[in-house]
PDB file of N, H, CA, C and O in Angstrom:
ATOM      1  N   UNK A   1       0.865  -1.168   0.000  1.00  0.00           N
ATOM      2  CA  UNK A   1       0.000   0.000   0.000  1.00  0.00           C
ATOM      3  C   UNK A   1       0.909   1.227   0.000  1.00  0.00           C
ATOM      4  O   UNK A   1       1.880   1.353   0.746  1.00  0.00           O
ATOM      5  N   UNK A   2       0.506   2.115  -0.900  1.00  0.00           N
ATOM      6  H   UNK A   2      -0.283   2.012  -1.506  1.00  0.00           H
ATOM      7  CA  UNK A   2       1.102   3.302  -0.966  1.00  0.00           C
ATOM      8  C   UNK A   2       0.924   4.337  -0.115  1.00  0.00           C
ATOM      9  O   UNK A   2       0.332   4.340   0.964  1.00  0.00           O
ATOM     10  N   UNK A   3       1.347   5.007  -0.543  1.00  0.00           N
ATOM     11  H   UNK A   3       1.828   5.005  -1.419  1.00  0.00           H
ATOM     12  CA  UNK A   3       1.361   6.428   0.569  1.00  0.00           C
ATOM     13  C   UNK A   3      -0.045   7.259  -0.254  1.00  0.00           C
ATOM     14  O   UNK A   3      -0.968   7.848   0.308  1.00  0.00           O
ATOM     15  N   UNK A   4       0.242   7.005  -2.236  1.00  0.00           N
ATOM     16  H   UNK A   4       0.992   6.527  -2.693  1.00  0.00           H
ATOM     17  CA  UNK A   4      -0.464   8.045  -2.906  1.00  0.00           C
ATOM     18  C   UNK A   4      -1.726   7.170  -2.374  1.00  0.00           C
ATOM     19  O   UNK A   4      -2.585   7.808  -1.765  1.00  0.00           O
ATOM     20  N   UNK A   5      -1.896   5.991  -2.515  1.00  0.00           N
ATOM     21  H   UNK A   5      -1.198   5.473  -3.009  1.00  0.00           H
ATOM     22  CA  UNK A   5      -3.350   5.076  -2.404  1.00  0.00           C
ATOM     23  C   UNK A   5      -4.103   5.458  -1.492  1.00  0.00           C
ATOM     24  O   UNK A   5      -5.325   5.610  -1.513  1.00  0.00           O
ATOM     25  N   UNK A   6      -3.013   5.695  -0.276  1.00  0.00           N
ATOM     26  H   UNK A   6      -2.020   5.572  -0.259  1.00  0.00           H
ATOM     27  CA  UNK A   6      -3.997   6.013   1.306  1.00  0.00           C
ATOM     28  C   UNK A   6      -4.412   7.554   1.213  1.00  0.00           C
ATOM     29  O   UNK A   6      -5.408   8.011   1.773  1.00  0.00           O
ATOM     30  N   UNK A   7      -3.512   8.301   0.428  1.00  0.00           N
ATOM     31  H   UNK A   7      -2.703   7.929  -0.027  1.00  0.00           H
ATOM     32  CA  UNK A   7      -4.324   9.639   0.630  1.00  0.00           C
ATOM     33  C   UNK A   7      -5.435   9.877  -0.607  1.00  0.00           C
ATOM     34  O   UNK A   7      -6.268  10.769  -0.764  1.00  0.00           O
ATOM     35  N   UNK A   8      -5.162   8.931  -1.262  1.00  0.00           N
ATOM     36  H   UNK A   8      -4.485   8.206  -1.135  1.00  0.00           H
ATOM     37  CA  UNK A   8      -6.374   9.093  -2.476  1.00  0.00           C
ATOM     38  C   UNK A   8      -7.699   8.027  -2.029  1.00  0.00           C
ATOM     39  O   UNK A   8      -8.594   7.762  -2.831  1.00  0.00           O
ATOM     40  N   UNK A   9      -7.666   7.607  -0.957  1.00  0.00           N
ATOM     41  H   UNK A   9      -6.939   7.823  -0.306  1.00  0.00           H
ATOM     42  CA  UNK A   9      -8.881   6.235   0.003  1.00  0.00           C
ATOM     43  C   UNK A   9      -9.463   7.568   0.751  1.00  0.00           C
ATOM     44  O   UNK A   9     -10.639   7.860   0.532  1.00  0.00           O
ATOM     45  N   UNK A  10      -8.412   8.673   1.929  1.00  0.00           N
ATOM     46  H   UNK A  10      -7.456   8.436   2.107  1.00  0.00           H
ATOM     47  CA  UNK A  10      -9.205   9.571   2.122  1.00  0.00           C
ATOM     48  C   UNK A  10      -9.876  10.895   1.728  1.00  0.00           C
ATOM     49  O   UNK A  10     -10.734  11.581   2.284  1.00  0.00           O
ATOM     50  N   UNK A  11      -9.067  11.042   0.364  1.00  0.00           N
ATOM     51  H   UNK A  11      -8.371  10.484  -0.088  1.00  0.00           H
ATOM     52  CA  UNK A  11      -9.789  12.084  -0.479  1.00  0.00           C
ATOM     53  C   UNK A  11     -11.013  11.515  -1.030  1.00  0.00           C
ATOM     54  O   UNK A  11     -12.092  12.034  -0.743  1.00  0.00           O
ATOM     55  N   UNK A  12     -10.949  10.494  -1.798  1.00  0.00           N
ATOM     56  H   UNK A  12     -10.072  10.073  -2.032  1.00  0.00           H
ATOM     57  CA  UNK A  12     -11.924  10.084  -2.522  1.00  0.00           C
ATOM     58  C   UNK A  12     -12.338   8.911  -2.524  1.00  0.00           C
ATOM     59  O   UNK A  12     -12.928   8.628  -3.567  1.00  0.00           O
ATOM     60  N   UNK A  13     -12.226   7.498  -1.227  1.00  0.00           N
ATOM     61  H   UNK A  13     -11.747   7.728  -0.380  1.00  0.00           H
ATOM     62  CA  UNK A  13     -12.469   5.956  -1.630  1.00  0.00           C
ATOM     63  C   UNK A  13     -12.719   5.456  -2.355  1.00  0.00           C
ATOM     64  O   UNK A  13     -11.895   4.557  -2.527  1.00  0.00           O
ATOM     65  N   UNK A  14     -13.910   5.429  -3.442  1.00  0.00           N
ATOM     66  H   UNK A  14     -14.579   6.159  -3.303  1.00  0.00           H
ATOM     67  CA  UNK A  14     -14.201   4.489  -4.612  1.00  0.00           C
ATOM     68  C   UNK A  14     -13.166   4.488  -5.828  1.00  0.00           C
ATOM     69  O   UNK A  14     -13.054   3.534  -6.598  1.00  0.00           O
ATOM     70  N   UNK A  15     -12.413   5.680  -5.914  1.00  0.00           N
ATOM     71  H   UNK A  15     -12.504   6.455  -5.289  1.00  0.00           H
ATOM     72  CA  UNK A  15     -11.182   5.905  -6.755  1.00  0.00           C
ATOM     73  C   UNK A  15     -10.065   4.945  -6.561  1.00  0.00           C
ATOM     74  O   UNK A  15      -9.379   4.336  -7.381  1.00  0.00           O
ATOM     75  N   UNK A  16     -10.060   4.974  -5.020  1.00  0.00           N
ATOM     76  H   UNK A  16     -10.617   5.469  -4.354  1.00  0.00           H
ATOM     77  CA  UNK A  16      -8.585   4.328  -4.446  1.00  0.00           C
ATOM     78  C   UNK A  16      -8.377   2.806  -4.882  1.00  0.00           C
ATOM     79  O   UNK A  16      -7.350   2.185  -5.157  1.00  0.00           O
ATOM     80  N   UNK A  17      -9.975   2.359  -4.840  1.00  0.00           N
ATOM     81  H   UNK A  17     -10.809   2.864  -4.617  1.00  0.00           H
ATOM     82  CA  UNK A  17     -10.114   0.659  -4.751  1.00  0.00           C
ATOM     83  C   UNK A  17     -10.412   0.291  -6.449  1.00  0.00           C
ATOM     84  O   UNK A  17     -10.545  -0.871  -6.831  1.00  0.00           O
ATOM     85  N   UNK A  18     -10.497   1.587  -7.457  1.00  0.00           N
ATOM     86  H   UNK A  18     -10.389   2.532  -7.146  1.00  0.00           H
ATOM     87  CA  UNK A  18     -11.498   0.962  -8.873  1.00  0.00           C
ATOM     88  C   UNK A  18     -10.212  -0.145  -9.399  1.00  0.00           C
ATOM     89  O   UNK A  18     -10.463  -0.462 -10.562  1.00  0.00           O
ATOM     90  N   UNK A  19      -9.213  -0.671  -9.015  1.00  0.00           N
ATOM     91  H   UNK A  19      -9.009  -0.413  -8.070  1.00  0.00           H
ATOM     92  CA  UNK A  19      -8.517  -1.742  -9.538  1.00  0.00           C
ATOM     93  C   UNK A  19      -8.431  -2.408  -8.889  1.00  0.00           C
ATOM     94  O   UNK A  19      -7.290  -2.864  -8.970  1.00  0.00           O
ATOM     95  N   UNK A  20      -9.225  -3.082  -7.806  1.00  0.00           N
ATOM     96  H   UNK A  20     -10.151  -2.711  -7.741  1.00  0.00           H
ATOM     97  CA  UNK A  20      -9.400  -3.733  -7.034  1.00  0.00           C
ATOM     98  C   UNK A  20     -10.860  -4.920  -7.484  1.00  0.00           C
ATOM     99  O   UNK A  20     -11.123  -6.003  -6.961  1.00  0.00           O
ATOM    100  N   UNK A  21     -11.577  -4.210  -8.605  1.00  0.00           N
ATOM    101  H   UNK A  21     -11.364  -3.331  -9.030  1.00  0.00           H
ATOM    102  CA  UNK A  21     -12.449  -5.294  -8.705  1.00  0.00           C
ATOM    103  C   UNK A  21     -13.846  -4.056  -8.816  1.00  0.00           C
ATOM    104  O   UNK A  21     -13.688  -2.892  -8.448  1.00  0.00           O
ATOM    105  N   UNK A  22     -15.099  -4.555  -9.352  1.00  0.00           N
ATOM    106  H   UNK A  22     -15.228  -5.500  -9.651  1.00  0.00           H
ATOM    107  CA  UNK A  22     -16.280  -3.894  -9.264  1.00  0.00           C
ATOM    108  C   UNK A  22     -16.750  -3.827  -7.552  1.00  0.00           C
ATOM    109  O   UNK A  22     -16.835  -2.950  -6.693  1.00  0.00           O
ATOM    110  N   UNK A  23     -16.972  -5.207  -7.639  1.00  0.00           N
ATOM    111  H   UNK A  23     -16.903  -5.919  -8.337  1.00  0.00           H
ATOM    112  CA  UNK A  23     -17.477  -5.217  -5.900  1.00  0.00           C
ATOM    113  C   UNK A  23     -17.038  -4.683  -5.115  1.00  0.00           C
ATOM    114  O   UNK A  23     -17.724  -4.528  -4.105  1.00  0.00           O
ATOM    115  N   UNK A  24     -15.537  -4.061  -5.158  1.00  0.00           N
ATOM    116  H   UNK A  24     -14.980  -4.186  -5.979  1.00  0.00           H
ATOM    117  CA  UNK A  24     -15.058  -3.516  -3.944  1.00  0.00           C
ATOM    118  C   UNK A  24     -15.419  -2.273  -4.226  1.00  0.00           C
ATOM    119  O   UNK A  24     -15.881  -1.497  -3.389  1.00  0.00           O
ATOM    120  N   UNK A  25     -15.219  -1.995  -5.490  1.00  0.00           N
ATOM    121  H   UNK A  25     -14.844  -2.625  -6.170  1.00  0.00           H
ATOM    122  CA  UNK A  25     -15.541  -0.473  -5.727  1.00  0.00           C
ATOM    123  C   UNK A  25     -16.759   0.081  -5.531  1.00  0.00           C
ATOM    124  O   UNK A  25     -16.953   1.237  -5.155  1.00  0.00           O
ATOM    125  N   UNK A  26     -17.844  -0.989  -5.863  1.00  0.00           N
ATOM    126  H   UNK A  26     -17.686  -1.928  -6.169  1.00  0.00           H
ATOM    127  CA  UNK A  26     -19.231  -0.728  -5.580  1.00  0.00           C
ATOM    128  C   UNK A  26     -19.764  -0.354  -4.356  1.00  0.00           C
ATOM    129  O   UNK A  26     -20.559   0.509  -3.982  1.00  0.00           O
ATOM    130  N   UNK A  27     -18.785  -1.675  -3.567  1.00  0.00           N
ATOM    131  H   UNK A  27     -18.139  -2.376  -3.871  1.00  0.00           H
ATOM    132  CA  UNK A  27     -19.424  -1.523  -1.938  1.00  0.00           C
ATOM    133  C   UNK A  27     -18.471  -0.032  -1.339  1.00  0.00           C
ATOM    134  O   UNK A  27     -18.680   0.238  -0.156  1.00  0.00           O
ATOM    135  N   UNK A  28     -17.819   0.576  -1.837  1.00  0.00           N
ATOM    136  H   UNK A  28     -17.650   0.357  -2.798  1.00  0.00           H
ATOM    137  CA  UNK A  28     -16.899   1.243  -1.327  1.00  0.00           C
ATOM    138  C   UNK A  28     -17.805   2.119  -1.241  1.00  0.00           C
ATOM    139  O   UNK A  28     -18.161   2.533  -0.138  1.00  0.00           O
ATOM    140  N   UNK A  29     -18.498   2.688  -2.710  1.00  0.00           N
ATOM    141  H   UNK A  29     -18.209   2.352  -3.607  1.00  0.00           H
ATOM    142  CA  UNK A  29     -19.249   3.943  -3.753  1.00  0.00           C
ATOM    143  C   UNK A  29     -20.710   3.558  -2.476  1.00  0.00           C
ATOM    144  O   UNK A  29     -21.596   4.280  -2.019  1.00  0.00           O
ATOM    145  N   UNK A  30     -20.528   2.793  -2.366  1.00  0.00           N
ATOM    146  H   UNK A  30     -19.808   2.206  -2.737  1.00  0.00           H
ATOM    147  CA  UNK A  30     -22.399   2.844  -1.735  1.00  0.00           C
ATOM    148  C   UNK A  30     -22.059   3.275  -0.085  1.00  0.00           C
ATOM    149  O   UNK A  30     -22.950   3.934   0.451  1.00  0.00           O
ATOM    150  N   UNK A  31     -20.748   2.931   0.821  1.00  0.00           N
ATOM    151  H   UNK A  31     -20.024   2.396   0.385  1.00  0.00           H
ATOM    152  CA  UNK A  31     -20.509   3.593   1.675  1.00  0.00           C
ATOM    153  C   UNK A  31     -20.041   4.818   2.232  1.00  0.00           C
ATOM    154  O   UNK A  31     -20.003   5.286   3.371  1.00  0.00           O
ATOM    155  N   UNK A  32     -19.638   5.267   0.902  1.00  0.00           N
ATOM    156  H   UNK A  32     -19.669   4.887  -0.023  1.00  0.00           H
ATOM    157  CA  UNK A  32     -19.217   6.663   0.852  1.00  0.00           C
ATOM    158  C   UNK A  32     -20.521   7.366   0.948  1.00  0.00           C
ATOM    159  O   UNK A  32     -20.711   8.062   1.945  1.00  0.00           O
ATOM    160  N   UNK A  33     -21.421   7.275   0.061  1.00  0.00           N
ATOM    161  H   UNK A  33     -21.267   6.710  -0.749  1.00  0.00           H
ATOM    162  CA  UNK A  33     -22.190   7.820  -0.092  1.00  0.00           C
ATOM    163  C   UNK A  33     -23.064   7.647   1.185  1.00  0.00           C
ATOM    164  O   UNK A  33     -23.659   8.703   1.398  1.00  0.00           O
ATOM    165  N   UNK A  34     -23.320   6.804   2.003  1.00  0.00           N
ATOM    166  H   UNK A  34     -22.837   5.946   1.830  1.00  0.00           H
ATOM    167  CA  UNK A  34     -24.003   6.734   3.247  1.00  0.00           C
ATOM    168  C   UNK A  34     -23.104   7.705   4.470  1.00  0.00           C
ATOM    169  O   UNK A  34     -23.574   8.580   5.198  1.00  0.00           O
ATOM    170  N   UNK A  35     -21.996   7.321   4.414  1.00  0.00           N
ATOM    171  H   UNK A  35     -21.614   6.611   3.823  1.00  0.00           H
ATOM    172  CA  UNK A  35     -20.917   8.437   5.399  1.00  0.00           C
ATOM    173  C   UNK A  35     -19.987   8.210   4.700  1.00  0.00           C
ATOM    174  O   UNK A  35     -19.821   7.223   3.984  1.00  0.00           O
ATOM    175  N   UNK A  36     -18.899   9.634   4.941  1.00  0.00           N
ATOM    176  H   UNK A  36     -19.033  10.436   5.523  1.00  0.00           H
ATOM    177  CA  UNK A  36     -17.624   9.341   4.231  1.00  0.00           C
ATOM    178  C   UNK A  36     -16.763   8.413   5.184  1.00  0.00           C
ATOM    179  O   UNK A  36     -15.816   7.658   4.966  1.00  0.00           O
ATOM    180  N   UNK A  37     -17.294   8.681   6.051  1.00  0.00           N
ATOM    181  H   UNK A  37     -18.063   9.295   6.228  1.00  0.00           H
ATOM    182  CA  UNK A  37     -16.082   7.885   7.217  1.00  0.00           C
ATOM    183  C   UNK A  37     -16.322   5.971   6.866  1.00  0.00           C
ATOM    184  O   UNK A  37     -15.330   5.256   7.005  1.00  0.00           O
ATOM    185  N   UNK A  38     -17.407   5.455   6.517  1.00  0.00           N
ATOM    186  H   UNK A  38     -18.213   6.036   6.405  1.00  0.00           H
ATOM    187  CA  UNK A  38     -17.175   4.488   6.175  1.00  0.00           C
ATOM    188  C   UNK A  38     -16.474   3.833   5.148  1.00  0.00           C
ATOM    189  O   UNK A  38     -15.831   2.800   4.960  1.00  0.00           O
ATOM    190  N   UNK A  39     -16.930   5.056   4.432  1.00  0.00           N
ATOM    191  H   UNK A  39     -17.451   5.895   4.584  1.00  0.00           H
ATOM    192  CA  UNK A  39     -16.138   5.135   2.895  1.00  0.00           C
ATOM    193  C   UNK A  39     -14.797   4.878   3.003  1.00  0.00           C
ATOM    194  O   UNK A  39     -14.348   3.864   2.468  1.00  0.00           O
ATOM    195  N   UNK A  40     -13.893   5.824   3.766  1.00  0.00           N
ATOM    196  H   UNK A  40     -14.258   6.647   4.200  1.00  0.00           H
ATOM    197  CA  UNK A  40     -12.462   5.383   3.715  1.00  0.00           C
ATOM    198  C   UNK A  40     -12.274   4.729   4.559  1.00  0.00           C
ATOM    199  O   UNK A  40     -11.081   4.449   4.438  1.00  0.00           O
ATOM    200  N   UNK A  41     -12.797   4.033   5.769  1.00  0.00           N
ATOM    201  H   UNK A  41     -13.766   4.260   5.868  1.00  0.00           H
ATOM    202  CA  UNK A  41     -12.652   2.494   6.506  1.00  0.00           C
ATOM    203  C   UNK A  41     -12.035   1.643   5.642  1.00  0.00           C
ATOM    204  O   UNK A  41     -10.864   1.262   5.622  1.00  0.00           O
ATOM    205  N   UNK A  42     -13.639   1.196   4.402  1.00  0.00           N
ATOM    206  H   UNK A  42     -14.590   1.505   4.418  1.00  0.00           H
ATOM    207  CA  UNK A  42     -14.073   0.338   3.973  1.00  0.00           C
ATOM    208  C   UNK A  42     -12.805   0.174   2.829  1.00  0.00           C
ATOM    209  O   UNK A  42     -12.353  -0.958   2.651  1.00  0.00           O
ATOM    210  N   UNK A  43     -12.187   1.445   1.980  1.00  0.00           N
ATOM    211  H   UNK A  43     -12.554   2.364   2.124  1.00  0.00           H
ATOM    212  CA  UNK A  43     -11.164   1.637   1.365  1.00  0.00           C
ATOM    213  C   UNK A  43      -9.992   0.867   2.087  1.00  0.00           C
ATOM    214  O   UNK A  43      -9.531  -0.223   1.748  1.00  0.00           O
ATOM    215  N   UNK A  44      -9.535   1.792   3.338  1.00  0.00           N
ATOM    216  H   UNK A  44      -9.910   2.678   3.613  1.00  0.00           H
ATOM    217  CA  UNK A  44      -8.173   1.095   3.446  1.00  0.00           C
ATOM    218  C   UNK A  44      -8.186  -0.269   4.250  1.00  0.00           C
ATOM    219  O   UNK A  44      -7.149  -0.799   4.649  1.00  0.00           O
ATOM    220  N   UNK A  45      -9.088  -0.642   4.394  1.00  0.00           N
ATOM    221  H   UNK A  45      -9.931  -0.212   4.069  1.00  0.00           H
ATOM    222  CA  UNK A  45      -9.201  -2.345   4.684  1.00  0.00           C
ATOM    223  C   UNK A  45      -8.914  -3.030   3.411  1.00  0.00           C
ATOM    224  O   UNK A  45      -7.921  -3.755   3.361  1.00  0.00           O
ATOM    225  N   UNK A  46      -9.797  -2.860   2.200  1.00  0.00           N
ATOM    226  H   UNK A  46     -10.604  -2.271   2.241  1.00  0.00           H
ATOM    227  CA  UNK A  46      -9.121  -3.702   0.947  1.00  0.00           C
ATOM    228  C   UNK A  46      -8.211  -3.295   0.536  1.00  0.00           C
ATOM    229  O   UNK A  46      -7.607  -4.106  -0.165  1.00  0.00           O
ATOM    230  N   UNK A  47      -7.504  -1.803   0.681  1.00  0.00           N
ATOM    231  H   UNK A  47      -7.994  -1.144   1.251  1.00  0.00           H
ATOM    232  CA  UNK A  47      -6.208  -1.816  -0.097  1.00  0.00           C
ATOM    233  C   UNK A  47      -5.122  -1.895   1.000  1.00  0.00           C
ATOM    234  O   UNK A  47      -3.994  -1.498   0.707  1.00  0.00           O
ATOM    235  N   UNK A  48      -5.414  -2.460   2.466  1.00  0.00           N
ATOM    236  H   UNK A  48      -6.330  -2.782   2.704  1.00  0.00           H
ATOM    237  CA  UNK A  48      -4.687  -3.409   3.077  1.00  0.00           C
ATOM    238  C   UNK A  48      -4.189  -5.044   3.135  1.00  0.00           C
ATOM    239  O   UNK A  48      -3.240  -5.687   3.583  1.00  0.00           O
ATOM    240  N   UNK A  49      -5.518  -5.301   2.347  1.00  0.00           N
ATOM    241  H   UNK A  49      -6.289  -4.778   1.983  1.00  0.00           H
ATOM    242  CA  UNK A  49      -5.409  -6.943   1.669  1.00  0.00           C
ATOM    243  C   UNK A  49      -4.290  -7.271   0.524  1.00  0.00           C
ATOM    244  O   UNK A  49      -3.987  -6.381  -0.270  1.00  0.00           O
ATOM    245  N   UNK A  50      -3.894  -8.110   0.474  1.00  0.00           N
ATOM    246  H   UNK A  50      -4.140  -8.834   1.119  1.00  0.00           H
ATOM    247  CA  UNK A  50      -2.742  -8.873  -0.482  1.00  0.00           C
ATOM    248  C   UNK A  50      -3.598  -9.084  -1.635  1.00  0.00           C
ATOM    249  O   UNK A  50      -3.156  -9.643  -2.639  1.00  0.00           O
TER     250      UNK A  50
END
């Protein structure tokens, strides 16, 4: 995980994860949009995964 990844999970989450797969990006885009704070949780948990 990068340095640019983690500050682009809390600028913008669904950006950080879109090469990560639809689903992640989806579920990311649908938590952002409910709070941002889940939004970048939900971000740097998968772009903490291998």
């Amino acid at each position: 995980m990068s340095i640019w990844r983690v500050i682009l999970a809390i600028l913008f989450p669904p950006l950080a994860v879109i090469d990560r797969g639809c689903g992640s990006c989806l579920i990311t885009f649908i938590l952002t949009c409910c709070g941002w704070v889940p939004g970048v949780i939900a971000a740097l948990i998968i772009l903490n995964k291998n």
